[in-house]
Backbone as JSON, one array per atom type, in Angstrom:
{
  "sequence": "XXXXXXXXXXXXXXXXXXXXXXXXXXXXXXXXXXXXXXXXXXXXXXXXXXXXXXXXXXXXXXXXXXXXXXXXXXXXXXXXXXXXXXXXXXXXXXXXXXXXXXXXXXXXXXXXXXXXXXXXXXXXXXXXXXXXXXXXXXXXXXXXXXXXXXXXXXXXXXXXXXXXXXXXXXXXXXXXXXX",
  "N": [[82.37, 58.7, 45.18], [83.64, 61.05, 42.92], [82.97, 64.15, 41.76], [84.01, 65.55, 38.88], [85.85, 68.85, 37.33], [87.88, 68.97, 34.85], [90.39, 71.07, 33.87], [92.39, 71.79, 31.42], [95.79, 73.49, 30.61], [96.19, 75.79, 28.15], [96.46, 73.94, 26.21], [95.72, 72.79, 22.3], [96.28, 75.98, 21.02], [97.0, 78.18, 18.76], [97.51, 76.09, 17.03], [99.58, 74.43, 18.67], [100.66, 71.93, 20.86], [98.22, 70.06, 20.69], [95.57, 68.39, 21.28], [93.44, 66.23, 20.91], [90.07, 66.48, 21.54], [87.91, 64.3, 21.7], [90.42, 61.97, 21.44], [91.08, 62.82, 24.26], [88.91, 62.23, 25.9], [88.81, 59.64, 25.94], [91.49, 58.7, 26.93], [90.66, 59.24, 29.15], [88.97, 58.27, 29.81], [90.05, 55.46, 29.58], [91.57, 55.45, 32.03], [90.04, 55.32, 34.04], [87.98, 56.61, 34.39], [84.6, 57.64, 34.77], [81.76, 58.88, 32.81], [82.43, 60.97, 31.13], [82.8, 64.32, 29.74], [83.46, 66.76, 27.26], [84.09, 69.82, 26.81], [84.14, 72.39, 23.96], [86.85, 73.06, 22.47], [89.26, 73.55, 24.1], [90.17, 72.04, 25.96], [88.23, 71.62, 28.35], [87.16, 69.27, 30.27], [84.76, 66.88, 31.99], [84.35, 64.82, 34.51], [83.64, 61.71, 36.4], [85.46, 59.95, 39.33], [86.96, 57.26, 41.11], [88.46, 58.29, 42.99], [89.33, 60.27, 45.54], [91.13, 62.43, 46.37], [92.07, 65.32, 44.89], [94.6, 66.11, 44.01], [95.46, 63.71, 43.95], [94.29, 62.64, 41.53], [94.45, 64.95, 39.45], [98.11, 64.55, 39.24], [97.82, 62.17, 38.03], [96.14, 62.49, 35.35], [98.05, 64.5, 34.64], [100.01, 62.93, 33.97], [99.49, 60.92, 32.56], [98.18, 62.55, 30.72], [101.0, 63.5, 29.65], [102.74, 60.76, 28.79], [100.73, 59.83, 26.5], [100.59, 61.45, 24.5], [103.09, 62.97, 24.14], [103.88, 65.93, 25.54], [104.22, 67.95, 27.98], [101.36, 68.83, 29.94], [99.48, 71.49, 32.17], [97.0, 70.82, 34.88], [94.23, 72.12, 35.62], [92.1, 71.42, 38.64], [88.93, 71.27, 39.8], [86.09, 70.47, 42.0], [82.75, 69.74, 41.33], [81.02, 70.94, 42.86], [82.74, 73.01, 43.61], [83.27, 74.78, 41.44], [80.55, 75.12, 40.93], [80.09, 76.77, 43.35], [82.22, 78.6, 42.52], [80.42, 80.17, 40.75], [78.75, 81.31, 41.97], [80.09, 82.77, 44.02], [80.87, 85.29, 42.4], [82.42, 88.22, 42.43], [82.14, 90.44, 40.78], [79.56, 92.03, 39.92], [76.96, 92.09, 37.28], [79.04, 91.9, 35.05], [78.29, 89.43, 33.78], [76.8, 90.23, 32.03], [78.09, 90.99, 29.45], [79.33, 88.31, 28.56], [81.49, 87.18, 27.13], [83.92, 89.58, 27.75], [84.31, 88.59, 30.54], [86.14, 86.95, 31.86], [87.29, 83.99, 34.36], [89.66, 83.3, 36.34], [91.38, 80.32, 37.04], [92.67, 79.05, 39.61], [95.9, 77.35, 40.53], [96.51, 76.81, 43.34], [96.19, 78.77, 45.81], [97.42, 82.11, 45.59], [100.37, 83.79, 46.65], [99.98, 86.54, 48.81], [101.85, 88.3, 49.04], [102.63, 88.31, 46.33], [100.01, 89.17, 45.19], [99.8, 91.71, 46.23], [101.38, 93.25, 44.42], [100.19, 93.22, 42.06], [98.6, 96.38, 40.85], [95.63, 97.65, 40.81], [94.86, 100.25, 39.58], [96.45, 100.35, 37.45], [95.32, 98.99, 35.45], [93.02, 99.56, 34.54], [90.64, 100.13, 31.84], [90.34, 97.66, 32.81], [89.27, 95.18, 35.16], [89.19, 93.93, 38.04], [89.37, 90.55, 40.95], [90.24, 88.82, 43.53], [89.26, 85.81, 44.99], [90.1, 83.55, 46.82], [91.25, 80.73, 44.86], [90.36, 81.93, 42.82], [90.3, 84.38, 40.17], [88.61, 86.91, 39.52], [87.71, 88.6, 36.71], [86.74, 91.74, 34.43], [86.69, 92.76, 31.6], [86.62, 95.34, 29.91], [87.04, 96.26, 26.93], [87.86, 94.31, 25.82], [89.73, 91.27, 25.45], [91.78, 90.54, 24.01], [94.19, 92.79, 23.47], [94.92, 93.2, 26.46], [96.63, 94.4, 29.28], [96.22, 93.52, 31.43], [95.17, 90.81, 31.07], [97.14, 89.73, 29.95], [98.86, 89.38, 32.32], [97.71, 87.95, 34.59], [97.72, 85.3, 32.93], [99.98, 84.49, 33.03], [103.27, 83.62, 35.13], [103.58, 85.25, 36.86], [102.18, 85.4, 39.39], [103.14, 82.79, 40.89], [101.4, 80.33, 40.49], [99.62, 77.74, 39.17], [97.97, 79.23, 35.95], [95.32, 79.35, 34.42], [92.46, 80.18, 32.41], [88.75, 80.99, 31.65], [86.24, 81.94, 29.61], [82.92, 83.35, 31.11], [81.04, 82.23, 29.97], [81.66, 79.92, 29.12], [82.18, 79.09, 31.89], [79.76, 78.68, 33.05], [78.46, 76.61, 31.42], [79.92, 74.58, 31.41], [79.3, 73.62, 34.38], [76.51, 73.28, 33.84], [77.33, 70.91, 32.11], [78.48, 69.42, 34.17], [76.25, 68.76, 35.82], [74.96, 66.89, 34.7]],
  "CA": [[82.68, 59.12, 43.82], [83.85, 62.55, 42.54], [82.52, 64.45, 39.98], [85.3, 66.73, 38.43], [86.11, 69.63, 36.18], [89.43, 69.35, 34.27], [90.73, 72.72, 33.0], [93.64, 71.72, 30.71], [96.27, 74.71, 30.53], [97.3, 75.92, 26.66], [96.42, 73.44, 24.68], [95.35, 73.6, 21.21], [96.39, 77.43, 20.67], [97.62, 78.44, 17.5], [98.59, 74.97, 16.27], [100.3, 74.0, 19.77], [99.77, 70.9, 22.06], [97.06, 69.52, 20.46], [94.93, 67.05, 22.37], [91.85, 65.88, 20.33], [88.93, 66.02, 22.51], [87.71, 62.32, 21.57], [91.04, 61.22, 22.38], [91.55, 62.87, 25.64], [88.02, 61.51, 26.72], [89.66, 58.34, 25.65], [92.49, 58.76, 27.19], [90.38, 59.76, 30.88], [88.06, 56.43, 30.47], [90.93, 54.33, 30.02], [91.88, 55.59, 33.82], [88.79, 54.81, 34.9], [86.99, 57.81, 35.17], [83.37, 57.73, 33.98], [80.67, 59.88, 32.67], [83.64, 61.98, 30.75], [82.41, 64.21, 28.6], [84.27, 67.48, 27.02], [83.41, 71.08, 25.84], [84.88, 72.83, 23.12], [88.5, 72.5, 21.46], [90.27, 74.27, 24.54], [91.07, 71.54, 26.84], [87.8, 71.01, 29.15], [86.6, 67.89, 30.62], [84.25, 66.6, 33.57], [84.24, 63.2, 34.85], [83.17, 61.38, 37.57], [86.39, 59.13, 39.55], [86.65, 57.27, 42.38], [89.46, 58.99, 43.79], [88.92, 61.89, 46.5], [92.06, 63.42, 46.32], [92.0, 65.86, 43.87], [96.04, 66.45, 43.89], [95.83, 62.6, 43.18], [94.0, 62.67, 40.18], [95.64, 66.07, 39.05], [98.5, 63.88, 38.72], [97.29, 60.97, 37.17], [96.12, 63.06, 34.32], [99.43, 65.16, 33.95], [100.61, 61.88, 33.74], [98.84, 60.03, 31.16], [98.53, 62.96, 29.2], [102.17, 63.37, 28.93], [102.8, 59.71, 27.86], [100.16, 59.85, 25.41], [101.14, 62.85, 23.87], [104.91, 63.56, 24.35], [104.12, 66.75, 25.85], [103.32, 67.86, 29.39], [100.13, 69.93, 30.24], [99.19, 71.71, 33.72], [95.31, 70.42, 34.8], [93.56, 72.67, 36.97], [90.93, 70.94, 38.75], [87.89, 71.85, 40.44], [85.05, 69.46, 42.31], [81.63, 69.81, 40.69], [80.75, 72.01, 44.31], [83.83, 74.1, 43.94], [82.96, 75.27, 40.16], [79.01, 75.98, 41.69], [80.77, 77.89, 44.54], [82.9, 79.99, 42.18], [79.91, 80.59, 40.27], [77.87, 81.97, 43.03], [80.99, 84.16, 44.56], [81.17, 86.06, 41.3], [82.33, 89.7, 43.07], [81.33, 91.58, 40.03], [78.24, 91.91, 39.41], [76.76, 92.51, 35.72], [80.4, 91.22, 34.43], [77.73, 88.5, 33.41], [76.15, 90.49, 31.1], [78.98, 90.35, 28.74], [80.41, 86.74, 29.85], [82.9, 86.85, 26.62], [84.46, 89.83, 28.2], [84.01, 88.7, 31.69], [86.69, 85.83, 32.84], [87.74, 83.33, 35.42], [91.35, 82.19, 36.13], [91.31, 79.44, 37.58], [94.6, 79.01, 39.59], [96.11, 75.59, 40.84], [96.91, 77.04, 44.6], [96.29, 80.34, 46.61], [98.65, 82.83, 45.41], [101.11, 84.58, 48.06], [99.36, 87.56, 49.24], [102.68, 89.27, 48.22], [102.77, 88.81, 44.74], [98.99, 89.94, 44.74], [99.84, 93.26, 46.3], [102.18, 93.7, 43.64], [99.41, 93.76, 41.32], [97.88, 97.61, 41.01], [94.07, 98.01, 40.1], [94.38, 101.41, 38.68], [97.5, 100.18, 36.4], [95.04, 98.09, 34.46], [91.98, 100.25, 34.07], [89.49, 99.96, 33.01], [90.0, 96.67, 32.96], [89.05, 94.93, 36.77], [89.69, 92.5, 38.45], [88.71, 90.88, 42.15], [90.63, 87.55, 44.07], [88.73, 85.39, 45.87], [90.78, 82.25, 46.81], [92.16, 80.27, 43.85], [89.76, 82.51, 41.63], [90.55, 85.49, 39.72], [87.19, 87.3, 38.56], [88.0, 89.84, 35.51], [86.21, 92.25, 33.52], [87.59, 93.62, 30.05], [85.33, 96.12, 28.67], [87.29, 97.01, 25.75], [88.06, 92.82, 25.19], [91.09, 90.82, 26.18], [93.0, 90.61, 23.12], [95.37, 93.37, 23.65], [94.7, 93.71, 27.5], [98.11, 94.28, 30.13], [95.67, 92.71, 32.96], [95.01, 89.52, 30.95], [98.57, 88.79, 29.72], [99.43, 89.26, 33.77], [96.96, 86.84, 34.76], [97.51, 84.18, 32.36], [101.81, 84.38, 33.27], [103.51, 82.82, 35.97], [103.81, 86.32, 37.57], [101.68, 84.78, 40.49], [103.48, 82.18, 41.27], [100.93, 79.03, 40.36], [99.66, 77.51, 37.33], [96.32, 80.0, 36.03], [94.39, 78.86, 33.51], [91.29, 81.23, 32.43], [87.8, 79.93, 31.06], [85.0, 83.09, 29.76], [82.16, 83.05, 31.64], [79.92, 81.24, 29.31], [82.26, 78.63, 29.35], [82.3, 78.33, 33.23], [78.42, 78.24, 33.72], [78.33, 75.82, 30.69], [80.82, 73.83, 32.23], [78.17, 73.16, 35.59], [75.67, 72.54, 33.17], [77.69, 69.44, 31.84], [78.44, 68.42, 35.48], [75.25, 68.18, 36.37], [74.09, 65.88, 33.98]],
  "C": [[82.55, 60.64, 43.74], [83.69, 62.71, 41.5], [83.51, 65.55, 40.01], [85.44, 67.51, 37.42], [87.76, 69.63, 36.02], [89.56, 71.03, 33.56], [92.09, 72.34, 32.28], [94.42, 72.88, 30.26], [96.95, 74.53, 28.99], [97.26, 74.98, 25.7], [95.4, 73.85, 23.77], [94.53, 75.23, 20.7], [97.16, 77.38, 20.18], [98.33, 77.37, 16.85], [99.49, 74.16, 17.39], [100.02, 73.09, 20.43], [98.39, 69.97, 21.49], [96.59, 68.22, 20.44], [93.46, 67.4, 21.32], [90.63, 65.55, 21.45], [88.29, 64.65, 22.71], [89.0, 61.48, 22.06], [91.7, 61.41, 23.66], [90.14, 62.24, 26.6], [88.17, 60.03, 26.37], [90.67, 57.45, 26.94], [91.72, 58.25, 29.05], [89.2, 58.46, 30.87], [89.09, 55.53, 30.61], [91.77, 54.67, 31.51], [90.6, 55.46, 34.79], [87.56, 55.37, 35.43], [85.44, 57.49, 34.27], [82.62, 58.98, 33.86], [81.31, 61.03, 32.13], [82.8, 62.41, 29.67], [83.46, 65.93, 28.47], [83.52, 68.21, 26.26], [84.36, 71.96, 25.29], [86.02, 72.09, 23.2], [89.23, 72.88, 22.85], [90.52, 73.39, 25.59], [89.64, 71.55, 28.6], [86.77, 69.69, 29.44], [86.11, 67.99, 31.83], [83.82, 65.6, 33.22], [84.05, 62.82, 35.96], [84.73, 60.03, 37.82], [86.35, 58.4, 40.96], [87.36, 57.77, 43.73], [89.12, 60.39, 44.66], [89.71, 62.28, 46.68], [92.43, 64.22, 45.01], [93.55, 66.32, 43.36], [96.27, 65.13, 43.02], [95.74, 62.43, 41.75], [94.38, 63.8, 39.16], [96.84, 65.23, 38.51], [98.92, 62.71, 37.8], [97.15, 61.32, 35.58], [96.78, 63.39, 33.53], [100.08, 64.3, 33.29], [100.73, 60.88, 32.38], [98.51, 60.83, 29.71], [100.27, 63.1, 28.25], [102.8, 62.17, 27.89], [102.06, 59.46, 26.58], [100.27, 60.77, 24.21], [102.41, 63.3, 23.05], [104.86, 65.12, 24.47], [103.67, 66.87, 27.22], [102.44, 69.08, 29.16], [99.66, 70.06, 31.75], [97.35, 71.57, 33.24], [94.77, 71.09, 36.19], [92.25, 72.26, 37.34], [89.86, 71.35, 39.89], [86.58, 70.79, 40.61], [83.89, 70.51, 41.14], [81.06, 71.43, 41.28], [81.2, 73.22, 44.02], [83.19, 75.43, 42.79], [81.52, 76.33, 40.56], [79.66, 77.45, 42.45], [81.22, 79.43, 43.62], [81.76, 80.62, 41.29], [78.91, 81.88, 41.06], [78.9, 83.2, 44.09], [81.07, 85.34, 43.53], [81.22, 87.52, 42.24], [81.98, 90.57, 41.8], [80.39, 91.94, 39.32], [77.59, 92.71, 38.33], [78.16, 92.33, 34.96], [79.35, 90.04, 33.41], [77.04, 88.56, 31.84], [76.65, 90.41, 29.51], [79.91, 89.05, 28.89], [81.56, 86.88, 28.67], [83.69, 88.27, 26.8], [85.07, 89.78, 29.89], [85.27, 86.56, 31.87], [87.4, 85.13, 33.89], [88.98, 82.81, 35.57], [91.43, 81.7, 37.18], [93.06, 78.68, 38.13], [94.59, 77.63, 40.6], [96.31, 76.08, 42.76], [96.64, 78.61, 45.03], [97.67, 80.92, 46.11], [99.38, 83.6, 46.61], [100.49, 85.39, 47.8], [100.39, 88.46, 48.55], [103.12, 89.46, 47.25], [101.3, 89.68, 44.55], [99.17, 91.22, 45.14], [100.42, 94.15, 45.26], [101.44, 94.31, 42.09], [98.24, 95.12, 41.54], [96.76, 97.78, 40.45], [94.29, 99.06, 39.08], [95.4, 101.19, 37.73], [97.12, 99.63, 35.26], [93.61, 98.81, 33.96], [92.03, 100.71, 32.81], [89.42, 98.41, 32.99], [89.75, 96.65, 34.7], [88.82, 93.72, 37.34], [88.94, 92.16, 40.3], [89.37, 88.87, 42.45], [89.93, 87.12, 44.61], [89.24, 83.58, 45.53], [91.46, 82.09, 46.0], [91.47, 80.89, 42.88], [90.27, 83.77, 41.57], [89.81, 85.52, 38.89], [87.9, 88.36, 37.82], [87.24, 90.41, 34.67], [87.08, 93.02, 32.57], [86.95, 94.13, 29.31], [85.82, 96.45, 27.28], [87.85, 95.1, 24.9], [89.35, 92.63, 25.6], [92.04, 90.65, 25.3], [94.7, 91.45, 23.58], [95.33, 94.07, 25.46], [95.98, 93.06, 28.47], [97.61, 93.25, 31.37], [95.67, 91.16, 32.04], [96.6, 88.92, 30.37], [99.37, 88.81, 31.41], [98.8, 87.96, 34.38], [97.21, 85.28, 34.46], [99.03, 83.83, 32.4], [101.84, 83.86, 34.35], [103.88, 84.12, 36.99], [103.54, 85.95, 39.36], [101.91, 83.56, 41.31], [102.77, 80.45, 41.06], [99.95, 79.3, 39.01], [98.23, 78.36, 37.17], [95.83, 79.26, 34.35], [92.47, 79.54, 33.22], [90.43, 80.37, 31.32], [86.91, 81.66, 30.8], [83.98, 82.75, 30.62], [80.92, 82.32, 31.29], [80.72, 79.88, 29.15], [81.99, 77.98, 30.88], [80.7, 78.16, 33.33], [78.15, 76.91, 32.29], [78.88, 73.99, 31.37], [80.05, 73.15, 33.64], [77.51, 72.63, 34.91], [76.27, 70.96, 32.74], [78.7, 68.76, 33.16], [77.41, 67.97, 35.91], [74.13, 67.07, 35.7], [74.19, 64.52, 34.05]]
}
């Protein structure tokens, strides 16, 4: 058995997509998953399944949310481990200190190396940024509202699906795995 973090991409923003948290942990017991539970409005869940392919259940999800819905939604998922892991790689250290300018995008696949070159550090300053694997660590000292690095990030510029969480979300997010 796998314990899992869902990251649901884009829903309920500004009136859009909107998946009721009660009935998407609904939705993810009636597939069989247990121990589902969900934080905040924005689309995350962790459940325990018995499936060990995480592509599998990725699909399963996409799946059942679409039918239930009538819309599709990308689900970026991450073991229990993985989530720990990215917590403990964090490359920028004191980013922490502000976690709601400090976040994670959480991307569905390694990006080509050659779209990331394409992205220029000093083009986005002071925002900052730092890859490691399917993570993209970010700091936004001045906030992400009107920031060129976070509308790059959160586009398809990179080639696979990203999906970003603040950093009090992602260590929150462990906390209700490990329970």
């Amino acid at each position: 058995m796998g314990r899992y973090v869902a990251l649901l991409r884009g829903i309920n923003v500004g009136g859009n997509k909107k998946v009721p948290m009660a009935q998407l942990r609904e939705l993810m017991e009636g597939l069989g998953y247990t121990g589902v539970a969900t934080l905040l409005q924005s689309g995350n869940a962790v459940f325990t399944s018995k499936e060990k392919n995480p592509a599998r259940v990725v699909k399963q999800l996409e799946a059942a949310i679409a039918e239930k819905f009538g819309f599709e939604v990308a689900v970026v998922l991450r073991t229990r481990d993985e989530l720990a892991a990215v917590i403990k790689a964090n490359p920028l250290p004191g980013a922490e200190d502000t976690p709601s300018q400090f976040l994670v995008t959480f991307l569905s696949d390694i990006p080509d190396p050659k779209r990331l070159e394409e992205l220029d550090p000093a083009a986005y300053l002071p925002d900052e940024f730092r890859v490691v694997g399917r993570e993209i660590y970010a700091r936004f000292p001045n906030g992400i509202r009107d920031s060129k690095l976070a509308t790059v990030l959160g586009g398809t510029r990179l080639g696979v699906t990203p999906t970003a969480r603040n950093w009090n979300t992602v260590t929150k997010l462990l906390e209700l795995a490990d329970r």
